[in-house]
N, C-alpha and C positions, 0 to 999 in steps of 0.2 A: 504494500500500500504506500507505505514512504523511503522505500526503499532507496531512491536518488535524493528525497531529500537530506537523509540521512548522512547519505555519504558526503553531501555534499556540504554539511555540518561538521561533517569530520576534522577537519583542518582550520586552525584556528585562524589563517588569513581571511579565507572565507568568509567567519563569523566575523571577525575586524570589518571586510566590507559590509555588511551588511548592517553593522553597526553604524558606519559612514552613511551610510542608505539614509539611516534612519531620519538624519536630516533634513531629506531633500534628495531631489535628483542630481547626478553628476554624470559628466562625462569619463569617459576610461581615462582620458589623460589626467582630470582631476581626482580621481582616485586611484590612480599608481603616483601622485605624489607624494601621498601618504606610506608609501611603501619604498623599500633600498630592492626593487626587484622589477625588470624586464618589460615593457610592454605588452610582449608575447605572454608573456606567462601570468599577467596580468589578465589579458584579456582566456588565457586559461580559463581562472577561476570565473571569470564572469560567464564564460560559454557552460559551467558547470553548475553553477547557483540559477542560470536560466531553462537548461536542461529539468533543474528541479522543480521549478516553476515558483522559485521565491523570489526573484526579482523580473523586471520585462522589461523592454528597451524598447524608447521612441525615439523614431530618428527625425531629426530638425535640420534642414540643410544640408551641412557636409561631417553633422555629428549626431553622434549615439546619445543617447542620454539612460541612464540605471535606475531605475527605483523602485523601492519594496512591494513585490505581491503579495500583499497584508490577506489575501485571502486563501493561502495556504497555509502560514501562521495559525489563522483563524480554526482551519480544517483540523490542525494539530493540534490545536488548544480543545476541541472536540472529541477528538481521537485518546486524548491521554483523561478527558475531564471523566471520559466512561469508566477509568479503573476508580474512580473514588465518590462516582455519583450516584452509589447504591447499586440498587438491585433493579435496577428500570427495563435490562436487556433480557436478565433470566424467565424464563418461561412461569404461569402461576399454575 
């Protein structure tokens, strides 16, 4: 079910961008500023956090722009609220 999201959690640059997300939309070159690491490998992670379907990109001219899919977030906060929201799922 969240299988890529997960993995895509995995790695803590990731979650760094995603943090940077949180702000606001950026361009990849304004968030690999934030980082001592490669353009390419930049745009890595974001082809990876996209594949998850936790952030999505609009493009404006001649740039990309990154911002949070708060509704997989959401999806997740659903998925994990079932282990502690009782008994709602089990059969009566």
């Amino acid at each position: 079910m969240f299988e890529k999201t997960f993995k895509a959690l995995k790695a803590q640059v990731r979650r760094d961008i995603l943090t940077l997300l949180k702000k606001g939309k950026m361009s990849a070159g304004e968030i690999a500023n934030h980082f001592d690491m490669t353009q390419a490998t930049i745009s890595y992670h974001l082809s990876l956090l996209k594949e998850a379907g936790l952030i999505r990109e609009q493009k404006e001219k001649n740039y990309i722009f990154y911002e949070l899919n708060t509704s997989v977030f959401e999806e997740m906060l659903c998925y994990f609220q079932s282990f502690v929201g009782g008994d709602s799922d089990e059969e009566k």
